[in-house]
mmJSON file of the N, C-alpha and C atoms, coordinates in Angstrom:
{"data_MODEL":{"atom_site":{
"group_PDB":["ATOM","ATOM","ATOM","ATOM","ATOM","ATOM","ATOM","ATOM","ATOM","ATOM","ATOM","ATOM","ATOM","ATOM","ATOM","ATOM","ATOM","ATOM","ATOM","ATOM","ATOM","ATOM","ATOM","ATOM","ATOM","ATOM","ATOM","ATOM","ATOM","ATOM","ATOM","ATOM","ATOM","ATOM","ATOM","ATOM","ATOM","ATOM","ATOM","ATOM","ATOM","ATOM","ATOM","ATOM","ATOM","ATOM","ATOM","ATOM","ATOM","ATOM","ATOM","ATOM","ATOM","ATOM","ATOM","ATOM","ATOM","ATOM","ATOM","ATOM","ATOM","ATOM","ATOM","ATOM","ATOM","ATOM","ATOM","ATOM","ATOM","ATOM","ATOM","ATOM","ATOM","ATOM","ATOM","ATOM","ATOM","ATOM","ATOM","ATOM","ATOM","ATOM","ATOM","ATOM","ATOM","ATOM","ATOM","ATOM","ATOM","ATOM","ATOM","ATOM","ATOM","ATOM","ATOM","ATOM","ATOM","ATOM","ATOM","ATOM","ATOM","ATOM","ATOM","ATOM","ATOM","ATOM","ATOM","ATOM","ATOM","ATOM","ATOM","ATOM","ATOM","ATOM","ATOM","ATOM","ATOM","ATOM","ATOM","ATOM","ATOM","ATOM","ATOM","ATOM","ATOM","ATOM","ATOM","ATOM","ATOM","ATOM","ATOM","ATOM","ATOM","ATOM","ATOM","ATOM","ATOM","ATOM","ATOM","ATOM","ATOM","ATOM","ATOM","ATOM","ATOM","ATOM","ATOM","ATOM","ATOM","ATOM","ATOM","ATOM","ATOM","ATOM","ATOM","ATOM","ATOM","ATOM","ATOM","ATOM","ATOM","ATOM","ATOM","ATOM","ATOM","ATOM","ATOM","ATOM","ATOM","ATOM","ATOM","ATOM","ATOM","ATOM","ATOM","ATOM","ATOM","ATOM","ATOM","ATOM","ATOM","ATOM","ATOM","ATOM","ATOM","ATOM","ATOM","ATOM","ATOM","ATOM","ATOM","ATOM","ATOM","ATOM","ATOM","ATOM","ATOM","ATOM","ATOM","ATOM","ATOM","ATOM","ATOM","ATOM","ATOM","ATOM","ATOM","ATOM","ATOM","ATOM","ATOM","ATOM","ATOM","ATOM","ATOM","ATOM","ATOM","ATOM","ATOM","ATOM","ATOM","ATOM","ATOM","ATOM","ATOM","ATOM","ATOM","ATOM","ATOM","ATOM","ATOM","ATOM","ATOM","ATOM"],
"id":[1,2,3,4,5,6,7,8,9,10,11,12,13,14,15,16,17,18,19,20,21,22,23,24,25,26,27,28,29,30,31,32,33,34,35,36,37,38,39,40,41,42,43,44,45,46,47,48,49,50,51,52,53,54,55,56,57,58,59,60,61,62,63,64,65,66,67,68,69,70,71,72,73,74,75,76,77,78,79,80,81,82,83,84,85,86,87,88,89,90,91,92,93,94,95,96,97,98,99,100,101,102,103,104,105,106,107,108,109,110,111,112,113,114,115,116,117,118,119,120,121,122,123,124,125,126,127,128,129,130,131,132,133,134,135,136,137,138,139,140,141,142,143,144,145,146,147,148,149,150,151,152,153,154,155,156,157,158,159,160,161,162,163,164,165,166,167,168,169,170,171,172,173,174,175,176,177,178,179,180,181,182,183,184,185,186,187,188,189,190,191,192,193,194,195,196,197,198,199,200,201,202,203,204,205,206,207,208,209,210,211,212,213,214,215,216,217,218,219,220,221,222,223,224,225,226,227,228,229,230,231,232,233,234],
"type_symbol":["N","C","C","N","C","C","N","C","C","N","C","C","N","C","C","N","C","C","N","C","C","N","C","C","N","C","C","N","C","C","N","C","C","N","C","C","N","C","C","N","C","C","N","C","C","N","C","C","N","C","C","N","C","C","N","C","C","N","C","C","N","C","C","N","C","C","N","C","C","N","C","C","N","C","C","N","C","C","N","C","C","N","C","C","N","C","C","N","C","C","N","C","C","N","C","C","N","C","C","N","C","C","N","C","C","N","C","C","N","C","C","N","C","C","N","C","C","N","C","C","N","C","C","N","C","C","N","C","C","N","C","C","N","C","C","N","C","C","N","C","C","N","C","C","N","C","C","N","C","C","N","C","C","N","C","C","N","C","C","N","C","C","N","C","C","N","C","C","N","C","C","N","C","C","N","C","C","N","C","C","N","C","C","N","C","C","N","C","C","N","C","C","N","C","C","N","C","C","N","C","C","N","C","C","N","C","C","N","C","C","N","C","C","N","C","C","N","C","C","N","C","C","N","C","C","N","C","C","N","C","C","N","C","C"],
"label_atom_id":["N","CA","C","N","CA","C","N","CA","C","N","CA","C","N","CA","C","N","CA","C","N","CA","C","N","CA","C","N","CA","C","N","CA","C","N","CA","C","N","CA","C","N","CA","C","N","CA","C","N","CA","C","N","CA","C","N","CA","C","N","CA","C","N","CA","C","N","CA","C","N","CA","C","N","CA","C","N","CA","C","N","CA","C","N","CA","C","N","CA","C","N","CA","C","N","CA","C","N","CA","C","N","CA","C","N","CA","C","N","CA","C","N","CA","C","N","CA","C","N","CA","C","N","CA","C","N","CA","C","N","CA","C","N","CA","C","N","CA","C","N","CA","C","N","CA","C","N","CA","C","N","CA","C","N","CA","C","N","CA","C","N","CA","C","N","CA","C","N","CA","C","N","CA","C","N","CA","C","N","CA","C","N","CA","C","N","CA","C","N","CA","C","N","CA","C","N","CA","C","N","CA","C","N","CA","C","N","CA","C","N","CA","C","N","CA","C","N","CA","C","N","CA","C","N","CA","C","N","CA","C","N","CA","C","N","CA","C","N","CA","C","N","CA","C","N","CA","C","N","CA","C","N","CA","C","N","CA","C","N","CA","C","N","CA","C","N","CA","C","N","CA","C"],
"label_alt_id":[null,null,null,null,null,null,null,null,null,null,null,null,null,null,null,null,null,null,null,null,null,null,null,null,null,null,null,null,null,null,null,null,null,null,null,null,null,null,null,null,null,null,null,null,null,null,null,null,null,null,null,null,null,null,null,null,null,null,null,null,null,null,null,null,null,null,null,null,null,null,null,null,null,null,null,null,null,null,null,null,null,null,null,null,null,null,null,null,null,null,null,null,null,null,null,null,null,null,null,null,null,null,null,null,null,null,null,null,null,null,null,null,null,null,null,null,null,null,null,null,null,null,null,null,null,null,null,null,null,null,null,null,null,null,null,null,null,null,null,null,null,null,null,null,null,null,null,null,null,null,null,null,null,null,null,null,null,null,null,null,null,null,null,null,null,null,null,null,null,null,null,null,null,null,null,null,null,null,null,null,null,null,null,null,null,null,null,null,null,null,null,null,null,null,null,null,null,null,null,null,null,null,null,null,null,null,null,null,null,null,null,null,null,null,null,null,null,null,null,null,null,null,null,null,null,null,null,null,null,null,null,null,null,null],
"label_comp_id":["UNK","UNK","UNK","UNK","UNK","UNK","UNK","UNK","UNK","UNK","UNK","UNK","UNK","UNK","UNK","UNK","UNK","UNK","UNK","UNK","UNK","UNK","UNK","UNK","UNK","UNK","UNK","UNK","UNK","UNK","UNK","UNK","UNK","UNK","UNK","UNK","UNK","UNK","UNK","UNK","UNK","UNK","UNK","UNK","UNK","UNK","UNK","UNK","UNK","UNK","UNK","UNK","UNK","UNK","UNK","UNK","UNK","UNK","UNK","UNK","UNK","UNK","UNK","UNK","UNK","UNK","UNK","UNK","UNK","UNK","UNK","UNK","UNK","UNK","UNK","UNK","UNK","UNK","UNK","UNK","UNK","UNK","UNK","UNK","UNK","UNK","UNK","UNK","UNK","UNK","UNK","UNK","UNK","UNK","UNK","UNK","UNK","UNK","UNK","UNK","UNK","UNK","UNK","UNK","UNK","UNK","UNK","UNK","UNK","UNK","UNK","UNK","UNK","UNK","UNK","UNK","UNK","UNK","UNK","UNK","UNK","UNK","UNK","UNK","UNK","UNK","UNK","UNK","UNK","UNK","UNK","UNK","UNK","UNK","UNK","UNK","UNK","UNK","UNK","UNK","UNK","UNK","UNK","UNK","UNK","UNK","UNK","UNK","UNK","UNK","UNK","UNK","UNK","UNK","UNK","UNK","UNK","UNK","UNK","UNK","UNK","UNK","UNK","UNK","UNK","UNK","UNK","UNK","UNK","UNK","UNK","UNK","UNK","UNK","UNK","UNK","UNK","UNK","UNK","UNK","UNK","UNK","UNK","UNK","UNK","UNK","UNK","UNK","UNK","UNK","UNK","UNK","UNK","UNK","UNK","UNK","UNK","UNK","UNK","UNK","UNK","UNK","UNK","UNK","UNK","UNK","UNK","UNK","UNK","UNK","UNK","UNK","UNK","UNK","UNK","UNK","UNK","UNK","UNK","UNK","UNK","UNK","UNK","UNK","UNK","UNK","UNK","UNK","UNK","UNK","UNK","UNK","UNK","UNK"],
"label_asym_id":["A","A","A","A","A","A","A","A","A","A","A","A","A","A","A","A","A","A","A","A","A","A","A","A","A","A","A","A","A","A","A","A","A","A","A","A","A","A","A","A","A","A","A","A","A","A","A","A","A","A","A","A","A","A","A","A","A","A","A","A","A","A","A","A","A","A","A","A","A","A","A","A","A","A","A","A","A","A","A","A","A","A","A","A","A","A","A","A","A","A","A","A","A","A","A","A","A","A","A","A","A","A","A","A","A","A","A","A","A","A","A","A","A","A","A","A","A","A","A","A","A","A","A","A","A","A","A","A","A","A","A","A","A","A","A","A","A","A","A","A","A","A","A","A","A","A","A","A","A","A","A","A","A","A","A","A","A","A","A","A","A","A","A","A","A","A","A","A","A","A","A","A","A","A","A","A","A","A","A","A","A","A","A","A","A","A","A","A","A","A","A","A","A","A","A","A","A","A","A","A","A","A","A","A","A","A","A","A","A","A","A","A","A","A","A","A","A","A","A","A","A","A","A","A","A","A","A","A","A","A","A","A","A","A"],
"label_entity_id":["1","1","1","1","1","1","1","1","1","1","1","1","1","1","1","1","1","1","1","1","1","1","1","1","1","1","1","1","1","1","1","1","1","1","1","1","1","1","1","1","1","1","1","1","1","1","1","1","1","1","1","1","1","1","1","1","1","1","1","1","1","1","1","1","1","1","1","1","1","1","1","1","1","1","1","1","1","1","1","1","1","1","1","1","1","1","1","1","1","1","1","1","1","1","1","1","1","1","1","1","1","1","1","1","1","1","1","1","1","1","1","1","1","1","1","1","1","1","1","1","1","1","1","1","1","1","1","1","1","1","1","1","1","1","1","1","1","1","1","1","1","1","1","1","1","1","1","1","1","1","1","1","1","1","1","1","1","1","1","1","1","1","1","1","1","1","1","1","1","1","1","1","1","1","1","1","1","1","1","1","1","1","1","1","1","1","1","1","1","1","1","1","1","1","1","1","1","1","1","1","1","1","1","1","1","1","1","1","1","1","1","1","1","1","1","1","1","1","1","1","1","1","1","1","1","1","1","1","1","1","1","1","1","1"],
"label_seq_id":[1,1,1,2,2,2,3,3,3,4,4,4,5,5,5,6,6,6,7,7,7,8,8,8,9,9,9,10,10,10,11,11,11,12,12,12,13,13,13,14,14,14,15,15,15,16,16,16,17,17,17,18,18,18,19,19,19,20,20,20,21,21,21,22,22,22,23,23,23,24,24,24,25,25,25,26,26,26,27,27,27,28,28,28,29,29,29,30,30,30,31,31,31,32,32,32,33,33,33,34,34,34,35,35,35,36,36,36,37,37,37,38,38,38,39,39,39,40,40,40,41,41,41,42,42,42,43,43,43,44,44,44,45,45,45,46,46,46,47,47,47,48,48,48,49,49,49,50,50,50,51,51,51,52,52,52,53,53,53,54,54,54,55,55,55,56,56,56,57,57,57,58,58,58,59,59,59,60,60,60,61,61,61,62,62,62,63,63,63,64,64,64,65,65,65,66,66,66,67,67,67,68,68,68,69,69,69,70,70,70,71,71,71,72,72,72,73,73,73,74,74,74,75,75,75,76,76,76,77,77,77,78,78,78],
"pdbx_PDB_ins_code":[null,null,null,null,null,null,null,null,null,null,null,null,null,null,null,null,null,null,null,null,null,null,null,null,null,null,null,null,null,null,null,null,null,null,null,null,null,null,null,null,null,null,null,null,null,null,null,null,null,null,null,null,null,null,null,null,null,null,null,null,null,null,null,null,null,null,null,null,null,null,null,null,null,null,null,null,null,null,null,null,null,null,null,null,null,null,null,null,null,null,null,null,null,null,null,null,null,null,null,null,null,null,null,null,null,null,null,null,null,null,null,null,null,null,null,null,null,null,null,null,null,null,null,null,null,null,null,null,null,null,null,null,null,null,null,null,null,null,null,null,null,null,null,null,null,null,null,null,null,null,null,null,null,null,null,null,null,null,null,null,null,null,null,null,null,null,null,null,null,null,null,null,null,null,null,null,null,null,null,null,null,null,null,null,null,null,null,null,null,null,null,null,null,null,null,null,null,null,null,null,null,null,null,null,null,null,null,null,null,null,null,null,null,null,null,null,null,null,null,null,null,null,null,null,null,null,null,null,null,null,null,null,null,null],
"Cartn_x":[73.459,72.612,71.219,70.132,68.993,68.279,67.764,67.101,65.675,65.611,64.298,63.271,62.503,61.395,60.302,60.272,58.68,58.756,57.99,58.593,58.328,58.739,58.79,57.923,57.249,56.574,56.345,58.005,57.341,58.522,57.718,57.983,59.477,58.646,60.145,60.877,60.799,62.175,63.102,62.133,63.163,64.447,64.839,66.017,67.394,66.334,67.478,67.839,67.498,67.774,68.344,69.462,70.073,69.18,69.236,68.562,69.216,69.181,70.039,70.053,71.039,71.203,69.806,69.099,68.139,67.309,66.872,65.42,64.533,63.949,62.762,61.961,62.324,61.434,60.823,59.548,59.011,58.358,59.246,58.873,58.043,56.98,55.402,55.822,56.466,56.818,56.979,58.063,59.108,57.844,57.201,56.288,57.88,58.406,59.722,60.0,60.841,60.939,62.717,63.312,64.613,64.654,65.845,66.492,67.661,67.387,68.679,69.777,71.182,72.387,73.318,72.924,73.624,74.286,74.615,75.516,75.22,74.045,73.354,72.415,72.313,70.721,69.668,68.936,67.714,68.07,68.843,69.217,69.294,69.126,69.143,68.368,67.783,66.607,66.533,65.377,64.994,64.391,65.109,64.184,63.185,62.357,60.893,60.785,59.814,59.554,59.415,58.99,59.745,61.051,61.901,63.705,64.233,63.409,63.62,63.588,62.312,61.778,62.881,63.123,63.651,65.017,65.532,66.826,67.175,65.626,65.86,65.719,64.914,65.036,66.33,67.306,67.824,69.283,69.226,70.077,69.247,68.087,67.739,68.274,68.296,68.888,70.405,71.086,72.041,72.926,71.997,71.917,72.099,70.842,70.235,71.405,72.063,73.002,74.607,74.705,76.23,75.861,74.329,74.401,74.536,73.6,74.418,75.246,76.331,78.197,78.458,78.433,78.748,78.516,76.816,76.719,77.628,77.94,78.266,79.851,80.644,81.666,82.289,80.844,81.28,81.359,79.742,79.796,81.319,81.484,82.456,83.867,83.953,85.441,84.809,83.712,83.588,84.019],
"Cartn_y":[-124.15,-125.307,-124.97,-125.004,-125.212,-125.832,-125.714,-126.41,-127.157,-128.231,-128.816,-128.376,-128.253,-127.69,-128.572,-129.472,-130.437,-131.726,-132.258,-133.403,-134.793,-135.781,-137.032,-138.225,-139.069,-140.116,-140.99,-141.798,-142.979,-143.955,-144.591,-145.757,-146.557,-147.285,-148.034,-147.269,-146.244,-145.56,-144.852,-144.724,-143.633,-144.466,-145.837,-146.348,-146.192,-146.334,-146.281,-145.265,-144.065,-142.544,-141.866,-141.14,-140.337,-138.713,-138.597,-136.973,-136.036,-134.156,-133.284,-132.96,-132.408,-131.486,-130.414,-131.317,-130.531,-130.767,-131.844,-132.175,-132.959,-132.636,-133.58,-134.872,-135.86,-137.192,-138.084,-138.466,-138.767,-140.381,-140.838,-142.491,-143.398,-143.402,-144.189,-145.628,-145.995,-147.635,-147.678,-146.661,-146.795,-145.647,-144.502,-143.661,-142.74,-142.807,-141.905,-139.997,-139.73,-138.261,-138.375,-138.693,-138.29,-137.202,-136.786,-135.364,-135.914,-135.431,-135.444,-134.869,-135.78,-135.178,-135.088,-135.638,-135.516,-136.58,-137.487,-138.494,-140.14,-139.971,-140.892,-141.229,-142.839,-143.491,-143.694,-142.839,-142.688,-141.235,-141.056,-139.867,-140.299,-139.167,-139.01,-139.376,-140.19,-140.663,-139.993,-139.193,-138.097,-139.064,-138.851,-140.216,-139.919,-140.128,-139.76,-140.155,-139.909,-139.802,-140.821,-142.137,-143.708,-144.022,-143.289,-143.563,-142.622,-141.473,-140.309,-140.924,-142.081,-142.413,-143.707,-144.273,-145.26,-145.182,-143.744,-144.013,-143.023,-142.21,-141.363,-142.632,-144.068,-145.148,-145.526,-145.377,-146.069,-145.527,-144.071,-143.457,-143.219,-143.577,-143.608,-145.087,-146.027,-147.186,-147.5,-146.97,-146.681,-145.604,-144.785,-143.862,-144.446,-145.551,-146.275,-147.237,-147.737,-148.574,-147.629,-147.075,-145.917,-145.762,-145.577,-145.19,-146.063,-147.287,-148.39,-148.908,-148.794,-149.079,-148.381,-147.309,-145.989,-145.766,-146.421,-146.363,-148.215,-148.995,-149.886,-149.742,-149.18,-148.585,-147.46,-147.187,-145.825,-146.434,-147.707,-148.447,-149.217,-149.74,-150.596,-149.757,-148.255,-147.336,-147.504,-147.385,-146.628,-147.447],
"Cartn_z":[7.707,7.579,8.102,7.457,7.94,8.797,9.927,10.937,10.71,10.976,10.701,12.039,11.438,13.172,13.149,12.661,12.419,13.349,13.682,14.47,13.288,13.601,12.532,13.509,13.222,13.912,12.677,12.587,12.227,12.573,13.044,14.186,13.082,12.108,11.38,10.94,11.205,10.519,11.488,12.933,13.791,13.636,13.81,14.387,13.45,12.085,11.311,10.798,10.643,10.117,10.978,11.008,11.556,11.224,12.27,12.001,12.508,11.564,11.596,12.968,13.275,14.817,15.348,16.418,16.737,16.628,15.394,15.113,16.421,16.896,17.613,16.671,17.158,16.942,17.86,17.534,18.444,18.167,18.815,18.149,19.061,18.124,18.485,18.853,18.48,18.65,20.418,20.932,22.054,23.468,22.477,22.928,23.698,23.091,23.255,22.266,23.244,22.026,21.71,20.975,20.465,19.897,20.352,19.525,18.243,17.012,16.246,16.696,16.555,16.828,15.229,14.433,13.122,12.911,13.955,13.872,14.527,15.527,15.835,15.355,14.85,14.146,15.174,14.841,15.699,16.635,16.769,18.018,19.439,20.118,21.517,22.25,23.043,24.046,24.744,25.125,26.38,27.44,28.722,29.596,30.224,30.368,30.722,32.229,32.48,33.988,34.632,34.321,34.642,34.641,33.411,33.738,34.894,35.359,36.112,37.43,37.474,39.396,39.182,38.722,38.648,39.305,38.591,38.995,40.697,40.684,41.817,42.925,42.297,43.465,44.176,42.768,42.99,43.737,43.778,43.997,45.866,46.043,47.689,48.283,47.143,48.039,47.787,47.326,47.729,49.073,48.716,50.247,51.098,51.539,52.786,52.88,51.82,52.263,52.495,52.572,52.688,54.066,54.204,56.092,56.527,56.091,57.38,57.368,56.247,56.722,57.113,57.064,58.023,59.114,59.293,60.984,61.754,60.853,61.218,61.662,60.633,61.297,62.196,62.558,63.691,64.881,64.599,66.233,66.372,65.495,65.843,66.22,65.979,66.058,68.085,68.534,69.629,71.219],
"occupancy":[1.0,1.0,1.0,1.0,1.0,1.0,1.0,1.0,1.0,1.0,1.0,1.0,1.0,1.0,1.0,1.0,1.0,1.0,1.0,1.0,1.0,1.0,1.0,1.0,1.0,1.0,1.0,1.0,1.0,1.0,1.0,1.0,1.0,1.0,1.0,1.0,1.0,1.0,1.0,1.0,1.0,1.0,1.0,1.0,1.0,1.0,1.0,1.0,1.0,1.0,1.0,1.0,1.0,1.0,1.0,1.0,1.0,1.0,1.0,1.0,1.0,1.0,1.0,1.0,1.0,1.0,1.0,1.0,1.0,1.0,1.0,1.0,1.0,1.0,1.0,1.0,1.0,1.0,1.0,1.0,1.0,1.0,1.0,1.0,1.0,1.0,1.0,1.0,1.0,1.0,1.0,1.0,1.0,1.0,1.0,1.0,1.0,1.0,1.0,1.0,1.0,1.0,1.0,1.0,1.0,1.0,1.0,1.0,1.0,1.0,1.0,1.0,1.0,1.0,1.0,1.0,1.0,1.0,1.0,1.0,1.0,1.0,1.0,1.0,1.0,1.0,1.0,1.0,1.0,1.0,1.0,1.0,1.0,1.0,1.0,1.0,1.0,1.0,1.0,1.0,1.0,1.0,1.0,1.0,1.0,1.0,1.0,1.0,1.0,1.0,1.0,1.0,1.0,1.0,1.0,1.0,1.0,1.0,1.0,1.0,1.0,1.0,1.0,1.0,1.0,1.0,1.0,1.0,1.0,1.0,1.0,1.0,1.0,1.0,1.0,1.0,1.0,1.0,1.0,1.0,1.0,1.0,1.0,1.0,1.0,1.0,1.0,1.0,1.0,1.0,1.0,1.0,1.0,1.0,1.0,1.0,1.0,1.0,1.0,1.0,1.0,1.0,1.0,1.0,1.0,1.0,1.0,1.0,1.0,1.0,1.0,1.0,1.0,1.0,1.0,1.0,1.0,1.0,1.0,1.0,1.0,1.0,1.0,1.0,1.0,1.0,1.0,1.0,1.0,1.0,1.0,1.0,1.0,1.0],
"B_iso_or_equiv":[0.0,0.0,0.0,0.0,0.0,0.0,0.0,0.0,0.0,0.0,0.0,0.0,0.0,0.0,0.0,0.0,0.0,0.0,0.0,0.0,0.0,0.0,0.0,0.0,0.0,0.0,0.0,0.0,0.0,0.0,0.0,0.0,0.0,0.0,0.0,0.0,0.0,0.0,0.0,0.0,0.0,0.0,0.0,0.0,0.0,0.0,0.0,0.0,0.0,0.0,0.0,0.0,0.0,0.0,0.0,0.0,0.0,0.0,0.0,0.0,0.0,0.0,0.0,0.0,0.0,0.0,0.0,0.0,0.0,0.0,0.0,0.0,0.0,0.0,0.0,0.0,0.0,0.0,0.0,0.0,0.0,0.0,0.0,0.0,0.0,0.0,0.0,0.0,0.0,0.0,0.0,0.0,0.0,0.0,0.0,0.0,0.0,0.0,0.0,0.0,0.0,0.0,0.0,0.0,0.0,0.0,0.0,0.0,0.0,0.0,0.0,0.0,0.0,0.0,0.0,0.0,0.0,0.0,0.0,0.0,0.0,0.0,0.0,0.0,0.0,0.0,0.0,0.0,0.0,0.0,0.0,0.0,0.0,0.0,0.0,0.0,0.0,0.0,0.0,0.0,0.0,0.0,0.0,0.0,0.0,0.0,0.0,0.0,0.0,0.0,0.0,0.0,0.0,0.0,0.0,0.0,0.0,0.0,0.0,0.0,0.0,0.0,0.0,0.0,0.0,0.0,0.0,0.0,0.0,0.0,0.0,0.0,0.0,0.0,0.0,0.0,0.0,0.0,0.0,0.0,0.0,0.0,0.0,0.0,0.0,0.0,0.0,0.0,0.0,0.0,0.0,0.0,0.0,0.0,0.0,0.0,0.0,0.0,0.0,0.0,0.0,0.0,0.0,0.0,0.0,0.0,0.0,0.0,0.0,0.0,0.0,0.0,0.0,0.0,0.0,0.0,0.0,0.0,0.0,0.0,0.0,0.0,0.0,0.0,0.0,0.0,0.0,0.0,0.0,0.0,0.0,0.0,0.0,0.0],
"pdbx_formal_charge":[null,null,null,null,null,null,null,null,null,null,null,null,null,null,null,null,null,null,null,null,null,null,null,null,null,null,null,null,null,null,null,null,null,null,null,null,null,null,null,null,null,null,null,null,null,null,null,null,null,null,null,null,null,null,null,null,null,null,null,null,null,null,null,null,null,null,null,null,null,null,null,null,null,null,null,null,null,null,null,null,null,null,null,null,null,null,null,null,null,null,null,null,null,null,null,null,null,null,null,null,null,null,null,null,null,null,null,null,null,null,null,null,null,null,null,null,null,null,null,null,null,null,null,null,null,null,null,null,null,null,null,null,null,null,null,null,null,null,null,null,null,null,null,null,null,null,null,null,null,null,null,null,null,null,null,null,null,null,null,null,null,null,null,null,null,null,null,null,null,null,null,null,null,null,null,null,null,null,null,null,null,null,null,null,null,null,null,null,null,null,null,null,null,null,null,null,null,null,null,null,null,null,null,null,null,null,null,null,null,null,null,null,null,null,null,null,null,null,null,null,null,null,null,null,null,null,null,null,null,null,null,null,null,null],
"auth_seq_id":[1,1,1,2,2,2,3,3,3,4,4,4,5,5,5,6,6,6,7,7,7,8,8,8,9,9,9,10,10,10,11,11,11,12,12,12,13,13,13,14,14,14,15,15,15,16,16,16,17,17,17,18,18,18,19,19,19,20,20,20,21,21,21,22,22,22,23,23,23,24,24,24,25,25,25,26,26,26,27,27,27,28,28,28,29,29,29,30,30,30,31,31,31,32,32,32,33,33,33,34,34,34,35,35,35,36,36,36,37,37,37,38,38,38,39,39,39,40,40,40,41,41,41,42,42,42,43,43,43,44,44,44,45,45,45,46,46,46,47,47,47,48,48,48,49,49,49,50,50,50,51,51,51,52,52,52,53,53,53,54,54,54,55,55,55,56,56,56,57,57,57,58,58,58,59,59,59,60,60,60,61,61,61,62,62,62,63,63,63,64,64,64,65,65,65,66,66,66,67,67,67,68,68,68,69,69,69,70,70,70,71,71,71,72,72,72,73,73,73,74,74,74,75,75,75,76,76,76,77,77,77,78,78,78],
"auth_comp_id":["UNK","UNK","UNK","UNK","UNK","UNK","UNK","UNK","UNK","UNK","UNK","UNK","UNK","UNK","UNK","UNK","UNK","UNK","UNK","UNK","UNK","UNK","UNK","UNK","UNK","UNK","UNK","UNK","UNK","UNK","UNK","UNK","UNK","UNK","UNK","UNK","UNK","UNK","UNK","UNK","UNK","UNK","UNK","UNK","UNK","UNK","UNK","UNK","UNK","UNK","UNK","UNK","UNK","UNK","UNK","UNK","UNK","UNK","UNK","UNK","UNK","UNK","UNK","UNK","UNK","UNK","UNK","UNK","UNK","UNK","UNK","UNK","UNK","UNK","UNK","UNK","UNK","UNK","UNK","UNK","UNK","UNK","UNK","UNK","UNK","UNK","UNK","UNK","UNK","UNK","UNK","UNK","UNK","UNK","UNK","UNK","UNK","UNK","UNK","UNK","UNK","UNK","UNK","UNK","UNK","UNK","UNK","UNK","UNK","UNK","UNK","UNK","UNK","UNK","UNK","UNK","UNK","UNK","UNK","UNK","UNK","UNK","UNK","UNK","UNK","UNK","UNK","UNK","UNK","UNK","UNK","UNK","UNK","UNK","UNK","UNK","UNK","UNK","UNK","UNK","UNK","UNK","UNK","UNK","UNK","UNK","UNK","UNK","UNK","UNK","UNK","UNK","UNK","UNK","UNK","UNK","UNK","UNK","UNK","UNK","UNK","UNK","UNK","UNK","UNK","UNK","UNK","UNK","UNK","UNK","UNK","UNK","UNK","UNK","UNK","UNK","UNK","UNK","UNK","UNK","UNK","UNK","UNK","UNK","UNK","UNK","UNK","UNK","UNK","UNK","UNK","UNK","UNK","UNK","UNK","UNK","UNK","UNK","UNK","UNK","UNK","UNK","UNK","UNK","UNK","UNK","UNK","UNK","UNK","UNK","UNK","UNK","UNK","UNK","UNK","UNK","UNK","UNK","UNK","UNK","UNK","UNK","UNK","UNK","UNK","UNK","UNK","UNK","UNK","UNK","UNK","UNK","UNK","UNK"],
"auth_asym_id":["A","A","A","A","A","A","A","A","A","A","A","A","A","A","A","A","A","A","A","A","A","A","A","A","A","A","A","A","A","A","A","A","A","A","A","A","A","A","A","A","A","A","A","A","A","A","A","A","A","A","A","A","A","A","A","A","A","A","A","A","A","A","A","A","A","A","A","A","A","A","A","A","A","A","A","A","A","A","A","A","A","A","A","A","A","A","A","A","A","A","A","A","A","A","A","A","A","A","A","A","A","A","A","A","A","A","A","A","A","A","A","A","A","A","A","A","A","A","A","A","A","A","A","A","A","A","A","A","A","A","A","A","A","A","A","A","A","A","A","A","A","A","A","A","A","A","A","A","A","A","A","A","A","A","A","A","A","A","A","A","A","A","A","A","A","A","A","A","A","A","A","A","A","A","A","A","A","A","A","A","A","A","A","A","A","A","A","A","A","A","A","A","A","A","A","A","A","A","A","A","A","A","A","A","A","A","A","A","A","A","A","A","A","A","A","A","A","A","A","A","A","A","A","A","A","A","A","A","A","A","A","A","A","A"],
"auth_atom_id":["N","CA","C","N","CA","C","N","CA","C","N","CA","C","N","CA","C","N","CA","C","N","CA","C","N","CA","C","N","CA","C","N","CA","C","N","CA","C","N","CA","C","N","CA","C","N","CA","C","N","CA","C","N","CA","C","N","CA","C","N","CA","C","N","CA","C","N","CA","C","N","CA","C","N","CA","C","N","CA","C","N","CA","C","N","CA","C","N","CA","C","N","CA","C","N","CA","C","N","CA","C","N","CA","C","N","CA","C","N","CA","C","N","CA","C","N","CA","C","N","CA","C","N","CA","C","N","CA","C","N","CA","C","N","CA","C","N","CA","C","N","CA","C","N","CA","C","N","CA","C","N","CA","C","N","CA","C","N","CA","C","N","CA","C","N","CA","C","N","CA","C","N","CA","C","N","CA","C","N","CA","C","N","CA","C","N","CA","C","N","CA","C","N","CA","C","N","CA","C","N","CA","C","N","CA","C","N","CA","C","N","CA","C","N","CA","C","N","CA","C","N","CA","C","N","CA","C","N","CA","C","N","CA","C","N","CA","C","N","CA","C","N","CA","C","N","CA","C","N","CA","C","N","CA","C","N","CA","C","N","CA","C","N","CA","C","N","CA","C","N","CA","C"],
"pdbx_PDB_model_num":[1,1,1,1,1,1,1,1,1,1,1,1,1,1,1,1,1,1,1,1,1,1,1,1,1,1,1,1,1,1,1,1,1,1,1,1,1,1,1,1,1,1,1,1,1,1,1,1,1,1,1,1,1,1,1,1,1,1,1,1,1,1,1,1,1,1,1,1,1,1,1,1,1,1,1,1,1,1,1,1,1,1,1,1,1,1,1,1,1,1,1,1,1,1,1,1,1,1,1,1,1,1,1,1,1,1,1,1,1,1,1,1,1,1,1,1,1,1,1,1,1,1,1,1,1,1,1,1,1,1,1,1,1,1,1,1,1,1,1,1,1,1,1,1,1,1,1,1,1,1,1,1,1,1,1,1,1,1,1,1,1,1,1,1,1,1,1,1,1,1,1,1,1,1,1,1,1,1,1,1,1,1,1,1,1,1,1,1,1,1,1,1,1,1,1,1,1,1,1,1,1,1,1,1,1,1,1,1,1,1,1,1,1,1,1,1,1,1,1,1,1,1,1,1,1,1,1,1,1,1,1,1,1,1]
}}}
């Protein structure tokens, strides 16, 4: 099978076209880059560096809360 190497930008169509394995799309609507998987409409969502801080937030406040049950049940073992 042939590989597509071009990228595609157009907004009404990323959602509904499935694109071959590999292709890069880059949809202006969302300002997103999907990858074709062959089998998903629209493809793959690459998460960009807002879905990246977002979730590194969210994985620090969860942290912050594991320590203080943790420190809450140590005081209370002592």
């Amino acid at each position: 099978m042939a590989v597509e190497t071009h990228i595609h930008a157009f907004p009404r169509h990323v959602a509904s076209k499935t694109y071959p394995e590999a292709v890069p799309v880059y949809d202006s609507a969302t300002k997103r880059i999907r990858i074709g998987d062959g089998s998903t409409s629209g493809g793959i969502e690459i998460p960009n560096m807002a879905d990246l801080s977002a979730v590194t937030a969210a994985i620090g406040t969860f942290e912050s809360a594991a320590e203080a049950v943790i420190g809450e049940e140590s005081a209370g073992e002592a």
